[in-house]
Steps between C-alpha positions, in 0.01 A plus 500: 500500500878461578571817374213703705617362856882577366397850447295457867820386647668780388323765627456366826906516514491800398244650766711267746838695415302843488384432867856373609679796311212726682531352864897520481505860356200609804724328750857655357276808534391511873844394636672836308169690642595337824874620422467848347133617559479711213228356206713713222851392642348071472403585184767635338722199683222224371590691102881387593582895416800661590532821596781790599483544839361155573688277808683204472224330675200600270721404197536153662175467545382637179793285268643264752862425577745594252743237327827709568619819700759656335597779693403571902786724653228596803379805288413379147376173451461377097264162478498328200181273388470254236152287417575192493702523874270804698207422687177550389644628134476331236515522082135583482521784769556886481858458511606196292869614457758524712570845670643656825395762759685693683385610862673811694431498843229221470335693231453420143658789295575353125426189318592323159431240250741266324389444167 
């Protein structure tokens, strides 16, 4: 009997964390619909893609802040992000090891991994 309301305990946290995860992802969603008001562009942000031609602002939404800049003479800007210290990424996301960006003009134009 112990066991069955263990196992009844469980999946109630689990629908409880499914309906959290679900309510912050719908409301992350609506204020970058608010923000951009493009479905594909919220999308793409909510994947945490990056992208050439992407701004500085979409890749801060989409990754968060980055742990270092390297580089930022006015032109070229080079942002370096590592898990454990950037935002919203973290070992189990799509980029789990450290890398930088570099921005021209407020524009993504190359990107690289650290392996």
């Amino acid at each position: 009997m112990k066991f069955f309301f263990g196992v009844i305990a469980f999946i109630f946290c689990l629908i409880v964390l499914y309906a959290l995860s679900s309510y912050v992802t719908e409301k992350l969603r609506k204020q970058l619909m608010s923000k951009y008001n493009d479905k594909e562009l919220v999308e793409k942000l909510l994947m945490r893609m990056i992208w050439q031609g992407q701004t500085e602002e979409q890749l801060l939404d989409a990754i968060g802040q980055p742990a270092d800049c390297l580089q930022d003479d006015g032109q070229t800007k080079v942002l370096q992000y590592e898990p454990a210290r950037s935002g919203r990424i973290s070992s189990v996301s799509l980029h789990p090891q450290r890398f930088k960006v570099t921005l021209e003009n407020g524009k993504v134009v190359d990107w690289d991994r650290k392996q």
